[in-house]
C-alpha angles and dihedrals in degrees: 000000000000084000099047087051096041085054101050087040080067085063094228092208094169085069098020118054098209131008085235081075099043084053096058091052095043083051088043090053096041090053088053092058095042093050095047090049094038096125094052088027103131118209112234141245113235122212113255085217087059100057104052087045084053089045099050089050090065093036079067085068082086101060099016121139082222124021095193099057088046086054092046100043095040090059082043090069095036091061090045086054096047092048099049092038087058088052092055094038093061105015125095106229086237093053088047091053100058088041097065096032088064086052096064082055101049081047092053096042091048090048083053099044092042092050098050088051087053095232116174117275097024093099137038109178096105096065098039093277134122118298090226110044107165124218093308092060094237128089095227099044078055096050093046092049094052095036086064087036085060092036086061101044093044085052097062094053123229115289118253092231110087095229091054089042092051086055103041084060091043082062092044102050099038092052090052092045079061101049090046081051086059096057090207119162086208092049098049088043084047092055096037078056088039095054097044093049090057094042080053091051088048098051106035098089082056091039098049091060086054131092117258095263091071090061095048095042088047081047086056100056098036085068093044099059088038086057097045093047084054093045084048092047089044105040113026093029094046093238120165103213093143078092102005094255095312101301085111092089093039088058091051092049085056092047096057096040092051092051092051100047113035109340098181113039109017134226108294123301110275092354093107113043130064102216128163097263095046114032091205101195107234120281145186089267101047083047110051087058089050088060090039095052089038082238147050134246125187088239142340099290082214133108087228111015084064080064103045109082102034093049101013119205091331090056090052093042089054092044095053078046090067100045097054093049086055083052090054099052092062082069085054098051100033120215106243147045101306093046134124087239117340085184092065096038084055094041088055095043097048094041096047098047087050090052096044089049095041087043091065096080099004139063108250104141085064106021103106098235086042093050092039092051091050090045087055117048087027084064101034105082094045094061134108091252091069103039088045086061092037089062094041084054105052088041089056088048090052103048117121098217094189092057091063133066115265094259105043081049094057091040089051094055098042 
C-alpha cells in the first residue's frame, strides 16, 4: 500500500490527468489497508504543529482572494496528513522504508516504459524541455521524487541474508539510475547531501568518543566533498547554481509583493500559485510578482517562498515549525542499535535532508508527495508502535531471569 501512495503522490501525470484523481486512488488504497487490518488498525497521534497549520489554512478563509480555492486546497492537505498519519499509526519504520523505496522503483520502470512508448509527458525535448521527463512529466519533479525514494531505502540498511540484501541494491541502484536518467543539478546536490548525511549517521558513535578535532576535521571534509560535488554539477555537468538557475529574482519579486500586500497572513492558502495538483487561474497577486520578476513561473520554486504569499510570514514560521519538529523526533527514536527504533531516526534525518536540499529550488513543503513525506516520518516515531517496543525493551532489560521458572524465562526472551 505504502508503494502504490507514494506513487500517485508523485502525481504521475503522464498516466493520471489531474492529482485530484491520484488522490482518489491513494484514499481508495489506504481504505483497503485499513479495512483489511481493522482488528489490529491504531489510531494516530496527530502532531500538535500540523493542526494549527491545518487550522490557520482554513483561518485564511476569512481574508482569501478566492475562498473557494482556499476551501478546496486546505481539505487537500488534510487528506495528504491523514494518509500519511495512518501509515505511521499501523506501519513498522522498516516496513515504511522499503515501501517507499519500491516506489521509487515502480515510479522509474513506469518513466521508462512511458517514455519508450512515447506517452505524452514522458518527453520534453520537443518544446525545449528535458529529453527524459518521468511520470510527472518534468525532470526535476523526477529527480525530487527519486532523491526521497533513495533517502528511505538507504534508511532501512541493507539486510544480513544475501537474497534481501540483493534486493535491497537492486532498489538502490535502480532508483539512482533514475535519478542519473533525470540530469537535475538539484537531484544530483540532493544525493551528494544524501550520501554525506548517512556516512555521518554511520560514523558518529565512532566520532563522539573522539576529540574535537576529529569533528572538526570530519566537518572539514564533509564540505569539501560537498564543494567539489557542486564544482562538478556545476562545471563538468553544465549546471547553472550561481542563481539557481535564475529563480533568485522571482523570489525577490515574492518577497516584495508579500510584503506590500498582506505580510503577515497571505493571501489565502492555495489561492496564489498555479501547481500541478491546483490550476489556480491567474490573479492580481500571482501577477504583480510576474511584472515585478520580468517573467512568470507557475509557483515559487522555493520550500518556503511557495509559502509566503499565501501564508505570509505566519505560514513560513509554522512551516519551519514543522521541520524542526521532524528533526526532534530523531532524538525520540535514536539512530543506532540501542535505540527505540533506529529505522525511524534514519528514515527522519534522510528524508528530511532530501526534502531541505531539493526544497531550495523546488516546492516541496506543498508540493502532495513532499507534505506527505514530512507528515510521515515527523509522526512515525511518536506513535503507539514505537513506544509499544520501547516498553517491551526496557522490561526485557529489567527481568530478573533467576527469579522464573526455566521455561517462562525462555518464553519470556524469546
Amino acid at each position: 500500500m505504502i508503494t502504490a501512495v507514494f506513487f500517485w503522490m508523485s502525481n504521475p501525470l503522464v498516466y493520471v490527468p489531474g492529482f485530484h484523481l491520484s488522490l482518489e486512488k491513494s484514499v481508495l488504497w489506504t481504505g483497503v489497508a485499513l479495512v483489511i487490518t481493522l482488528p489490529w488498525a491504531r489510531l494516530p497521534r496527530v502532531p500538535l504543529p500540523w493542526i494549527v497549520f491545518h487550522a490557520a489554512t482554513y483561518l485564511s478563509l476569512a481574508w482569501t482572494i478566492d475562498p473557494h480555492l482556499t476551501d478546496y486546497t486546505s481539505l487537500l492537505y488534510v487528506k495528504l496528513t491523514l494518509i500519511a498519519l495512518a501509515i505511521a499509526a499501523n506501519c513498522e519504520p522498516a516496513v515504511v522504508c522499503w515501501g517507499m523505496g519500491v516506489g521509487g522503483v515502480v515510479v522509474v520502470a513506469l518513466s521508462i516504459h512511458a517514455y519508450e512508448e512515447q506517452m505524452w509527458g514522458a518527453s520534453q525535448a520537443l518544446i525545449g524541455g528535458a529529453e527524459f521527463a518521468g511520470v510527472g512529466t518534468n525532470e526535476n519533479i523526477l529527480a525530487y521524487t527519486l532523491s526521497i525514494s533513495l533517502a528511505a531505502i538507504l534508511a532501512a540498511r541493507p539486510p544480513r541474508r544475501l537474497a534481501f540484501a540483493a534486493v535491497w541494491s537492486v532498489v538502490v541502484v535502480v532508483n539512482g539510475y533514475g535519478i542519473y536518467l533525470a540530469q537535475s543539478g538539484t537531484g544530483f546536490l540532493t544525493v551528494l547531501t544524501v550520501l554525506l548525511a548517512l556516512g555521518l549517521v554511520r560514523a558518529w558513535p565512532v566520532l563522539r568518543t573522539r576529540q574535537r578535532s576529529w569533528l572538526l576535521a570530519g566537518g572539514g571534509i564533509l564540505a569539501a566533498l560537498l564543494t567539489g560535488g557542486m564544482l562538478v554539477i556545476v562545471g563538468v555537468l553544465g549546471k547553472e547554481l550561481s542563481s539557481f538557475s535564475g529563480r533568485a529574482p522571482f523570489w525577490r519579486a515574492a518577497w516584495d509583493t508579500t510584503m506590500d500586500t498582506s505580510p503577515l497572513v497571505g493571501s489565502g492558502w492555495g489561492a496564489v500559485w498555479t501547481h500541478p495538483w491546483s490550476m489556480v487561474p491567474l490573479n492580481e497577486v500571482a501577477q504583480d510578482i510576474y511584472d515585478r520578476a520580468g517573467y512568470s513561473l507557475s509557483h515559487g520554486h522555493n520550500l518556503f517562498v511557495d509559502v509566503l504569499p499565501e501564508l505570509g510570514l505566519l505560514g513560513v514560521a509554522l512551516a519551519v515549525l514543522m521541520i524542526a519538529y521532524a528533526a526532534r523526533g530523531v532524538t525520540r527514536a535514536g539512530l543506532h542499535g540501542a535505540s527505540t527504533d533506529p529505522a525511524a531516526g534514519r528514515l527522519a534525518v534522510l528524508v528530511l535532508v532530501a526534502l531541505l536540499v531539493s526544497g531550495i529550488t523546488e516546492p516541496m513543503f506543498t508540493v502532495p508527495l513532499g507534505w506527505w513525506s514530512l507528515a510521515l516520518i515527523a509522526a512515525l516515531p511518536r506513535q503507539r508502535v514505537l513506544i509499544a517496543h520501547s516498553a517491551d525493551h526496557r522490561a526485557l532489560e529489567h527481568e530478573a531471569p533467576p527469579t522464573l521458572p526455566r521455561e517462562a524465562s525462555s518464553a519470556t526472551t524469546h
